[in-house]
C-alpha positions as CSV (number, residue, x, y, z in Angstrom):
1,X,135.5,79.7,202.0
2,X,137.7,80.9,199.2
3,X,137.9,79.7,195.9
4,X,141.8,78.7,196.0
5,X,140.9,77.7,199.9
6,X,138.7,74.7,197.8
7,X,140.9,74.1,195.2
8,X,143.7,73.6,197.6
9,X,141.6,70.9,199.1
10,X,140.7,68.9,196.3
11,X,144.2,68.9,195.0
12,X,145.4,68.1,198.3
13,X,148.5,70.6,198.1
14,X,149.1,74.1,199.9
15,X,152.3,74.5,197.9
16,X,150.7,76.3,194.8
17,X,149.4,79.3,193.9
18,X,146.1,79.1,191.8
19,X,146.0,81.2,188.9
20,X,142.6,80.1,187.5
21,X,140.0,77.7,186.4
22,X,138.6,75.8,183.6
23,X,136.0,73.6,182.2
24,X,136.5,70.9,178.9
25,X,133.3,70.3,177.9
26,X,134.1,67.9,175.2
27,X,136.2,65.4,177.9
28,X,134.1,66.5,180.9
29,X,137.2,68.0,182.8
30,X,138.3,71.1,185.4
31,X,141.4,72.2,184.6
32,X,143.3,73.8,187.6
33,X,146.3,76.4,186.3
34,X,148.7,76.5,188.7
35,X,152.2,77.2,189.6
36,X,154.4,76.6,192.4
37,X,155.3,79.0,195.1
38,X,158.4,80.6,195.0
39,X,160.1,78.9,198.0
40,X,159.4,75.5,196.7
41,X,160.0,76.1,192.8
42,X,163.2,74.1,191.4
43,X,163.3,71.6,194.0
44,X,163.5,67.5,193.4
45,X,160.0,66.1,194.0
46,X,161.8,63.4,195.9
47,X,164.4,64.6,198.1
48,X,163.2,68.3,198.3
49,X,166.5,69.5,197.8
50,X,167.1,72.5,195.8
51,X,168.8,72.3,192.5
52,X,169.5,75.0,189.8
53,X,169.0,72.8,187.3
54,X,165.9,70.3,188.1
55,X,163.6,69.7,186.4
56,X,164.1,72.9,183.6
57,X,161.9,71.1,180.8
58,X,159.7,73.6,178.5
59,X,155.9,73.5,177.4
60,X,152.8,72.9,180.0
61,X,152.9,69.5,181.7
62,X,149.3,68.2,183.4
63,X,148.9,65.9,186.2
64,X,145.6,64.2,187.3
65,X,143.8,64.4,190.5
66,X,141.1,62.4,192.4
67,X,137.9,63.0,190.1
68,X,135.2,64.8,191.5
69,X,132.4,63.1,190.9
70,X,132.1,62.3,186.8
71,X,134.3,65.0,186.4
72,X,138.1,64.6,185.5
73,X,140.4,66.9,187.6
74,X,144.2,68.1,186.3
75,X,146.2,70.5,187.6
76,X,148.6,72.2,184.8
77,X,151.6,73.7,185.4
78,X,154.5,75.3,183.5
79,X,157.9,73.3,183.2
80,X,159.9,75.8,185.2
81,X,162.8,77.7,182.6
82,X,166.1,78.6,184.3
């Protein structure tokens, strides 16, 4: 099994692309980097409808995930720049 393969199925999402892997130490945490494909990039996460404008923020944002086992997962992501 591939890594992203794994990833993938912890996160519970096929719509990303994985572009690597960390560990905190200090807060016990894996930190997935990841990004959106390109088909489903600037699209409302409730209606799925594509907008030029949605959701253009700036900075890193990080969401959290099921934990696997003691350890805290996130999965961080760039706000997406028009």
């Amino acid at each position: 099994m591939r890594t992203k393969d794994l990833i993938q199925s912890l996160v519970g999402t096929k719509e990303m692309v994985v572009e690597g892997l960390s560990m905190e130490a200090e807060t016990n945490a894996i930190v997935i980097k990841a990004r959106p494909i390109k088909r489903e990039q600037y699209r409302c996460g409730i209606c799925h409808r594509r907008s030029k404008y949605y959701d253009c923020g700036r900075g890193v944002r990080r969401w959290r995930c099921s934990d696997l086992g003691t350890a805290m997962i996130y999965v961080e992501a760039p706000a997406l720049l028009v």
